[in-house]
C-alpha positions as CSV (number, residue, x, y, z in Angstrom):
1,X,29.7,7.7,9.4
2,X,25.5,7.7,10.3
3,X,25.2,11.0,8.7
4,X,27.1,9.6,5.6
5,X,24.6,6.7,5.5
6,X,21.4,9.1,6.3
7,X,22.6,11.4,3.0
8,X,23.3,7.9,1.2
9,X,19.8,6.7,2.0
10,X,17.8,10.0,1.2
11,X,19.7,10.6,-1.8
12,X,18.5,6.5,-2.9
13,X,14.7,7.7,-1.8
14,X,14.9,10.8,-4.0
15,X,16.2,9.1,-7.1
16,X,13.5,6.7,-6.4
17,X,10.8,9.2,-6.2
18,X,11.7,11.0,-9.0
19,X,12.0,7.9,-11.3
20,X,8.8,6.2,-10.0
21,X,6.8,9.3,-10.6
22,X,7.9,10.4,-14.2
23,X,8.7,7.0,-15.4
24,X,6.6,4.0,-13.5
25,X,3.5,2.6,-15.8
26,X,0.7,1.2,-15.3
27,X,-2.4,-0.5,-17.7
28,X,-4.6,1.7,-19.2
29,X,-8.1,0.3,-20.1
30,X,-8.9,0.7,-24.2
31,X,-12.2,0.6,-25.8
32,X,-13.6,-2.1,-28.2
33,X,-13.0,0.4,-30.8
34,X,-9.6,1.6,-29.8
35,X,-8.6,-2.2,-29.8
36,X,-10.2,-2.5,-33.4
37,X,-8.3,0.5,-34.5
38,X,-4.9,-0.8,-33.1
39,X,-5.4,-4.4,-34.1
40,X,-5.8,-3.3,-38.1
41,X,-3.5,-0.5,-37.8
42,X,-0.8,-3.5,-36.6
43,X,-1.8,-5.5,-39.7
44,X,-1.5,-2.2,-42.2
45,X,2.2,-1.5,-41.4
46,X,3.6,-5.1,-40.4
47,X,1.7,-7.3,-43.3
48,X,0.2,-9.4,-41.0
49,X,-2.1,-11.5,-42.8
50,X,-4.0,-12.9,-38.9
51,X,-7.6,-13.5,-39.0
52,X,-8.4,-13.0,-35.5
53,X,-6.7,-12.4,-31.8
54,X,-5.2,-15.8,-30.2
55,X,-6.0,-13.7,-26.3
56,X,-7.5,-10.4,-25.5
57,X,-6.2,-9.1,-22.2
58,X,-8.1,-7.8,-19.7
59,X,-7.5,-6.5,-15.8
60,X,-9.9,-5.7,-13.0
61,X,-12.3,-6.7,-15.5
62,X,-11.5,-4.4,-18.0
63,X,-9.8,-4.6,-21.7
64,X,-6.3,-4.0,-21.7
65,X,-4.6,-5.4,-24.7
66,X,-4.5,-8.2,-26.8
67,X,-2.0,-11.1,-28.9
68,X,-2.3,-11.1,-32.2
69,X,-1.7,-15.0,-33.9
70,X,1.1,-13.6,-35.6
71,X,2.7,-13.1,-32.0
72,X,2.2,-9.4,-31.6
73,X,1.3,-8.3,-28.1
74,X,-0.2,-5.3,-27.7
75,X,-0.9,-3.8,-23.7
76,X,-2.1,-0.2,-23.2
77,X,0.0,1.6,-21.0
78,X,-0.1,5.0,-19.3
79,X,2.6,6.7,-16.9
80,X,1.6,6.5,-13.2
81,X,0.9,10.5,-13.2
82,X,-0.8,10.6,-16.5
83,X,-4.8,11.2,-16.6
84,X,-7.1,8.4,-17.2
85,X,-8.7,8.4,-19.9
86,X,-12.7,8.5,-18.9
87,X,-13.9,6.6,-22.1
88,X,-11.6,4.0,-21.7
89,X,-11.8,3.6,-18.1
90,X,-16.0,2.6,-18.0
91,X,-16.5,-0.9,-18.3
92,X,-16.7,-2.6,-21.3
93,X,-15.6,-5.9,-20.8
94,X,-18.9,-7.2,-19.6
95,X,-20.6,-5.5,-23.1
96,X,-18.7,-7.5,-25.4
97,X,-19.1,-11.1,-24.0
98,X,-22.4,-10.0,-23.9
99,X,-22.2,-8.6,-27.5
100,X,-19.9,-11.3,-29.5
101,X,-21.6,-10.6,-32.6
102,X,-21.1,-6.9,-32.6
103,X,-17.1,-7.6,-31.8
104,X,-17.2,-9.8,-34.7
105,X,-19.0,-7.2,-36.7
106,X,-15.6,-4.7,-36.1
107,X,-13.6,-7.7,-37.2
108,X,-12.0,-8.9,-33.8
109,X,-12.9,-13.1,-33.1
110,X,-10.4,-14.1,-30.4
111,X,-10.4,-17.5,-28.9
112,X,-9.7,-16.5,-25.2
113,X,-9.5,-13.9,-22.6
114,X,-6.9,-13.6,-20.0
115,X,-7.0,-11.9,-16.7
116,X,-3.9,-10.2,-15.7
């Protein structure tokens, strides 16, 4: 019976393993441009007619995504074993609050930011 429940519980662990490691995500930071670039490319093919962003998203003080007024929420994801991206990953957050007018230049105005 114990060796039944030992083969039960390393068989649980492997399928665990396996699933967290190939499947499991986690946020990925995006630039100001990538955001830009997602954010029109959302209005091309849905017909969203939003002026600006109701939230951008950000993590560990970094941009992750963002909700669009139409109620779009967009969050940049990546698989646990996947490589970060350099670009993405530098800091950026701190460049556009500092830098509002060049955000507004590439069309985003957003009314809020949200730590997640």
């Amino acid at each position: 019976m114990l060796e039944l429940l030992v083969w039960a519980f390393w068989s649980v662990f492997g399928a665990y393993s396996i699933w967290y490691f190939s499947q499991a995500e986690t946020l990925q930071p995006v630039s100001i441009y990538d955001l830009t670039l997602t954010w029109e490319l959302h209005k091309l093919q849905t017909g969203c007619n939003a002026s600006r962003l109701n939230c951008l998203f950000a993590k560990n003080g970094e941009i992750v995504g963002f909700d669009c007024e139409c109620g779009y929420r967009f969050l940049q994801k990546r698989i646990l074993t996947q490589k970060a991206n350099e670009y993405a990953s530098r800091s950026i957050f701190a460049d556009v609050l500092r830098a509002r007018s060049s955000s507004q230049e590439l069309g985003i105005h957003y009314s809020c930011i949200k730590e997640i």
